[in-house]
C-alpha positions as CSV (number, residue, x, y, z in Angstrom):
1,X,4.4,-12.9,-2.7
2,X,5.9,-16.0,-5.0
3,X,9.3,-17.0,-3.5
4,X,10.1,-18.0,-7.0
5,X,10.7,-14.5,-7.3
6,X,14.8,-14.2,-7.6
7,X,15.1,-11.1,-5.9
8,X,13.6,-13.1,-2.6
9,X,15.5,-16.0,-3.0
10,X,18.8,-13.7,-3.2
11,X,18.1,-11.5,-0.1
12,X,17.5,-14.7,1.7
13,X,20.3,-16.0,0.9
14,X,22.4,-13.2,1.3
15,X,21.1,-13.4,5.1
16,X,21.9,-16.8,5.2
17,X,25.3,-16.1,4.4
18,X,25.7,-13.5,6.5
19,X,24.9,-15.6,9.3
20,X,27.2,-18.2,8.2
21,X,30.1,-15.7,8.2
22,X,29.2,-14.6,11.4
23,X,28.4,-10.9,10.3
24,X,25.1,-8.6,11.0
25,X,24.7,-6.7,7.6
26,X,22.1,-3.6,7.9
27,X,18.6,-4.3,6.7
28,X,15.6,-2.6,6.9
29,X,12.0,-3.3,8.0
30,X,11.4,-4.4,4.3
31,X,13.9,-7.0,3.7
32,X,13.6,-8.4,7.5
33,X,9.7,-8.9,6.8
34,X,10.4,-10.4,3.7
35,X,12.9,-12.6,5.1
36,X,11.0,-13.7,8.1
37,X,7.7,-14.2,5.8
38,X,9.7,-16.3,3.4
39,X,10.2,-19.0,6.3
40,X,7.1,-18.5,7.9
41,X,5.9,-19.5,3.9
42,X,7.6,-22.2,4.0
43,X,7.1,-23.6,7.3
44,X,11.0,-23.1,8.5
45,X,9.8,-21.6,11.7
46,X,13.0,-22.6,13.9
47,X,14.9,-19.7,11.0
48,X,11.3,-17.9,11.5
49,X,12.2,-17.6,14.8
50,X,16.0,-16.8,14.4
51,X,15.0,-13.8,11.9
52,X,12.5,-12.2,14.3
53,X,15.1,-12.2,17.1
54,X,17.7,-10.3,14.5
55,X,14.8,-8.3,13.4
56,X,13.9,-7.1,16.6
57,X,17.8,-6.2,17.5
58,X,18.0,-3.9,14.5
59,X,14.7,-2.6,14.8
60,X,13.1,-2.7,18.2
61,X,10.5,-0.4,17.9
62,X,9.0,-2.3,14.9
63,X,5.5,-3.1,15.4
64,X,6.1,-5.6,12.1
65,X,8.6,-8.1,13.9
66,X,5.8,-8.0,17.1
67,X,3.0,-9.3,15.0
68,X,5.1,-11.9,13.7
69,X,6.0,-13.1,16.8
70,X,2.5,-13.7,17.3
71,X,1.9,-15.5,13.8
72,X,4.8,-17.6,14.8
73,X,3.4,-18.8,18.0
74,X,0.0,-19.8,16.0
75,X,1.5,-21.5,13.3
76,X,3.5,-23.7,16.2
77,X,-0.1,-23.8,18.2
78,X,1.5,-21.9,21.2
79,X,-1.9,-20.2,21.8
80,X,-1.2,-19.2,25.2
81,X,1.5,-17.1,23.9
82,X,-0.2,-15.7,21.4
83,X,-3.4,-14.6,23.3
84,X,-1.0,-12.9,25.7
85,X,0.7,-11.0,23.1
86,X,-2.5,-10.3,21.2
87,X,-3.9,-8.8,24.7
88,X,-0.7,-6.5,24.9
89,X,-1.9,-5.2,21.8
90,X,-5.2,-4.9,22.2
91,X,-5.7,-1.3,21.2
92,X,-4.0,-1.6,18.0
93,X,-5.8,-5.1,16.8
94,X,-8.9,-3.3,15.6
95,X,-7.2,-1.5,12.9
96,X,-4.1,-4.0,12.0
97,X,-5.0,-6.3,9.1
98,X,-2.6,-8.9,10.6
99,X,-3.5,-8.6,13.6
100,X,-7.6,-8.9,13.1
101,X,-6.0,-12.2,11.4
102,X,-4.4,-13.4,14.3
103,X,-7.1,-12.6,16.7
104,X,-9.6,-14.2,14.2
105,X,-7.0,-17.7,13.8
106,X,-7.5,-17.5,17.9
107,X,-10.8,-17.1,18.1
108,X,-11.0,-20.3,15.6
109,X,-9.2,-22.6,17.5
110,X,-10.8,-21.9,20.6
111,X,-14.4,-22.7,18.4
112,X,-15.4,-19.1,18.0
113,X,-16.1,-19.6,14.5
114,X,-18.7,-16.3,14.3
115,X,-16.6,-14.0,15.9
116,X,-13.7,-15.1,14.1
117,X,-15.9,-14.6,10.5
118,X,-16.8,-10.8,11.6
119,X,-12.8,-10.4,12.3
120,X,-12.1,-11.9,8.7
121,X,-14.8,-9.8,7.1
122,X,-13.3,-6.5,8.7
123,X,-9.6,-7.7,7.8
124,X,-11.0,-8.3,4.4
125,X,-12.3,-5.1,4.0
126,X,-8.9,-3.0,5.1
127,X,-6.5,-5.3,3.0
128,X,-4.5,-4.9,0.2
129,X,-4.2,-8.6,-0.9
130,X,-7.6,-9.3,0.1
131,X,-7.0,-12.8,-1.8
132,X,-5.1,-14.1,1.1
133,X,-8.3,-13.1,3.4
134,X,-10.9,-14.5,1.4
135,X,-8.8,-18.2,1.4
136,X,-9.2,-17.6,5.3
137,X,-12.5,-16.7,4.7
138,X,-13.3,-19.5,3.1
139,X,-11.6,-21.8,5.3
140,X,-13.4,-20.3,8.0
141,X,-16.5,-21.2,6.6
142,X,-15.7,-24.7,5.4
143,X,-14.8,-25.1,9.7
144,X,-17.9,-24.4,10.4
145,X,-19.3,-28.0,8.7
146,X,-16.4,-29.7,10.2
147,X,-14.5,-30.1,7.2
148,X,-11.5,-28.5,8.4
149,X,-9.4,-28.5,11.6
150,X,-9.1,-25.0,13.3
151,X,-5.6,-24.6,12.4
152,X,-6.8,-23.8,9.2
153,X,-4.6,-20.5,9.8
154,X,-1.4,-22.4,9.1
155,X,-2.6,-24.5,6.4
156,X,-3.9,-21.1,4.6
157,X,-1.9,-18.7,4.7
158,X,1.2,-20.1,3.6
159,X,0.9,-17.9,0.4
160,X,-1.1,-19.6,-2.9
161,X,0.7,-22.6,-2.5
162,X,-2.2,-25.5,-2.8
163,X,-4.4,-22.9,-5.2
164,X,-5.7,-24.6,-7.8
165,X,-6.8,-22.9,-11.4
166,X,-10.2,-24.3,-12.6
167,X,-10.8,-25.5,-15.8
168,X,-12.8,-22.9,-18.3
169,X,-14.9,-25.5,-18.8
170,X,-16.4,-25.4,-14.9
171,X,-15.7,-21.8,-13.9
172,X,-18.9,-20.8,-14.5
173,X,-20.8,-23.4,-12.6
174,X,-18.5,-23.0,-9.7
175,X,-19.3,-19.3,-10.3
176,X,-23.2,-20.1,-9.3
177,X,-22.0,-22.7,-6.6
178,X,-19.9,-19.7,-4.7
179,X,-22.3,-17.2,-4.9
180,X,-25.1,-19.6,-3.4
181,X,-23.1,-20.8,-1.0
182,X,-21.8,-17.4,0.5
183,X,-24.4,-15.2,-1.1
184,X,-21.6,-13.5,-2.9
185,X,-21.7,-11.1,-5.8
186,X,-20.8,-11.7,-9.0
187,X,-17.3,-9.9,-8.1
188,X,-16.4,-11.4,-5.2
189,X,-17.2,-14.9,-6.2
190,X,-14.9,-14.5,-9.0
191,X,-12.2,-13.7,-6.2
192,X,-12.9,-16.3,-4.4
193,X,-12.8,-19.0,-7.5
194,X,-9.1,-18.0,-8.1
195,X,-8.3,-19.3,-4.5
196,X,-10.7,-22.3,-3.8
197,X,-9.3,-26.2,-3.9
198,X,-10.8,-28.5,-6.2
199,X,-11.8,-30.1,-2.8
200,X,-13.2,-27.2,-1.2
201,X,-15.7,-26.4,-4.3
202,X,-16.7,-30.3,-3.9
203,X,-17.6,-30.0,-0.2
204,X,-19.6,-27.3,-1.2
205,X,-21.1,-28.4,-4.1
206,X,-22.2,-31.4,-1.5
207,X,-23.2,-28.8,1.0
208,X,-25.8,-26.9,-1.2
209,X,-27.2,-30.4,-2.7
210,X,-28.0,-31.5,1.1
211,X,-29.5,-27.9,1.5
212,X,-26.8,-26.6,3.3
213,X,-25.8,-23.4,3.4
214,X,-23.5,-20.8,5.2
């Protein structure tokens, strides 16, 4: 989701004054996960955590405001918290895309990097916007030659906001560059040229001319 979007920006700030005003308005699952992902977005996770709590009043039963209680203790690197939440869910985490992510952002910190690819994969395969998974994906990957730290989880999903567009000029070069890499098709490398840094398609540009591949 952009938060340029007006229609985010007001319901946020209609919250926001709400609280001010010391009032509890009605809002539904919807509005409280776009609320809570708009701070989690923009890394304001002490209002993160402030949304979930109100979330969780109005709705207790939510499964939503649950998982984000886990996101929130990965983005602040409580992993002890996280694994124990993750565990209570353990049934469901198979079949949640956000929760496969979570498990997979675990997995990664703890150096797990092939278990947390097969998590990634499956996510990818069960989600809607699968370009968020494949920037996860990717980062995943790029772990894996020690390029990035495990907390890639934070840096990445924080929705499209280091994408870069690539020049028409290079796209099809970094086309060929992708699918060598990853051994993508055609299709999915053209995903995953939308989302990739201009730094991310040199370290793997320097990957393939050292002979390395995924």
């Amino acid at each position: 989701m952009r938060f340029e979007d007006r229609e985010v920006h007001s319901l946020v700030q209609s919250y926001e004054r709400a609280l001010e005003n010391d009032r509890q308005p009605y809002y539904d699952v919807e509005d409280l996960e776009t609320i809570v992902n708009y701070y989690y977005d923009t890394g304001s996770f002490e209002q993160m955590a402030a949304a979930i709590k109100f979330s969780i009043l109005l709705h207790p039963n939510s499964l939503v405001f649950k998982i984000k209680e886990i996101q929130l203790d990965l983005a602040t690197k409580d992993f002890t918290k996280a694994q124990a939440k993750l565990q209570q869910m353990e049934g469901l985490s198979d079949h949640h895309v956000e929760l496969l992510i979570a498990r997979a952002t675990l997995f990664m910190h703890q150096g797990k990097t092939e278990r947390a690819l097969e998590l990634l994969d499956s996510a990818l395969q069960r989600a809607e916007d699968q370009e968020e998974i494949l920037q996860q994906i990717i980062d995943a990957h790029l772990a894996q030659g020690a390029y990035l730290q495990y907390d890639f989880f934070l840096n990445s999903v924080r929705k499209k906001k280091r994408f870069s567009p690539w020049l028409r000029k290079d796209k099809i070069k970094n086309l060929d560059v992708v699918k060598q890499y990853y051994g993508y098709s055609n299709e999915k490398a053209t995903q995953v040229l939308r989302i990739l840094t201009s730094e991310q398609i040199a370290f793997i540009r320097s990957k393939l001319e050292i002979g390395g591949k995924r």
